[in-house]
C-alpha positions in Angstrom: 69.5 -42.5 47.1 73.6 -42.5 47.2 75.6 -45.4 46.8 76.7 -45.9 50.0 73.4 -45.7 51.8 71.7 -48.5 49.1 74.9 -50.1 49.8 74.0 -49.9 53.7 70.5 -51.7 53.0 71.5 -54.4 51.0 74.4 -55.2 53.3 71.6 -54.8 56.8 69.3 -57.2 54.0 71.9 -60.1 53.1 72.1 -60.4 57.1 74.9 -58.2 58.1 74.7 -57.0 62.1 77.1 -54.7 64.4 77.2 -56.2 67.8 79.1 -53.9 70.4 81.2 -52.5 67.5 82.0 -55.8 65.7 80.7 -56.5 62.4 79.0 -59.7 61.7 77.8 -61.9 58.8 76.2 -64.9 59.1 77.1 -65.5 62.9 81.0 -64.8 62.1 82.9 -61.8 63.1 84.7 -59.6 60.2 87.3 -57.9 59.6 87.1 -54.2 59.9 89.3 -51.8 58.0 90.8 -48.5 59.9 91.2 -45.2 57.7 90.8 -42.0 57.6 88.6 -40.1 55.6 91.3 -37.5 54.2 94.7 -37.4 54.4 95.6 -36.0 58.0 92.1 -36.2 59.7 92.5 -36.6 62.8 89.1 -38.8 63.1 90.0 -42.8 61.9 86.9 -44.9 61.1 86.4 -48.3 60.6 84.9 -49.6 57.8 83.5 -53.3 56.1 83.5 -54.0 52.5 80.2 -55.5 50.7 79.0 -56.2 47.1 76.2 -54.2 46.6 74.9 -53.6 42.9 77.9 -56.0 41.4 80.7 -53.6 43.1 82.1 -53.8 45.9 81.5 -50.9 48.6 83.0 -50.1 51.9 80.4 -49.4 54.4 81.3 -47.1 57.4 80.4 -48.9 61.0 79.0 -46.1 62.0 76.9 -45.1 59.7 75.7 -49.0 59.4 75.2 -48.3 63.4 72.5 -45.4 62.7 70.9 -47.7 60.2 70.7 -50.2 62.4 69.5 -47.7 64.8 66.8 -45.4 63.2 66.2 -47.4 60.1 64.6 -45.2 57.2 64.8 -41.8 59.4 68.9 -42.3 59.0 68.5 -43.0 55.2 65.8 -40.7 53.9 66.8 -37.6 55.6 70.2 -36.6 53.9 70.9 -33.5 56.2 71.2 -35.7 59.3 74.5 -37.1 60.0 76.2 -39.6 62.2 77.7 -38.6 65.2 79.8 -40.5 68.1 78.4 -39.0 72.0 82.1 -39.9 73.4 83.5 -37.7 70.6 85.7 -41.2 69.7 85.1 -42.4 66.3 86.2 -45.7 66.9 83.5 -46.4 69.3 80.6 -47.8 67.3 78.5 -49.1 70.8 75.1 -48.2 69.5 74.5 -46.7 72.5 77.5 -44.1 71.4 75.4 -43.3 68.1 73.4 -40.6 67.0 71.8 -38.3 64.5 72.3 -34.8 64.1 72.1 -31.7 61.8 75.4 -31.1 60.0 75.2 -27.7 60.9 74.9 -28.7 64.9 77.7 -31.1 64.5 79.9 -28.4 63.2 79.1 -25.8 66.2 79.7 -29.0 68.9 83.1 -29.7 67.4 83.8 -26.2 67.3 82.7 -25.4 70.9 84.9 -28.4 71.9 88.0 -27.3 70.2 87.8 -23.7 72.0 
């Protein structure tokens, strides 16, 4: 298992929850970071930072969302990714989240850019 994703338990674990697309821990709201994943993506995320194995790791919402969500079925299966329904990565609603193949997610972003 990857970093991130043992990162994603522990965090879900020590008590962390997304409610409506704000992070909490221990009943208080926290602050969310906005980047991008490479330098002129056009797709900003938000993202929370935990200690996880002694370092610190950010956590994408989304992807803490799909835990949430579908549980192991999101962590043990590494070729299903997260995806957003509205196409807006900044809404992490869980209703908004799903799992898909890579491979699908490539041809719907493709079909929606043509």
């Amino acid at each position: 298992m990857n970093k991130k994703k043992q990162a994603i338990i522990d965090a879900f674990e020590k008590g962390y929850s997304v409610i409506n697309g704000n992070v909490y821990y221990k009943n208080k709201q926290r602050k969310l970071y906005l980047h991008y994943k490479k330098k002129g993506d056009n797709y900003p995320y938000y993202s929370f930072g935990v200690r996880s194995q002694k370092t610190r790791v950010q956590i994408y919402v989304h992807q803490f969302v799909a835990y949430q969500k579908y549980g192991d079925e999101f962590i043990n299966n590494e070729k299903l990714v997260v995806s957003h329904r509205d196409d807006d990565s900044l809404n992490n609603r869980e209703d908004n989240i799903f799992l898909v193949s890579a491979s699908d997610k490539n041809k719907f972003k493709k079909e929606k850019k043509a």
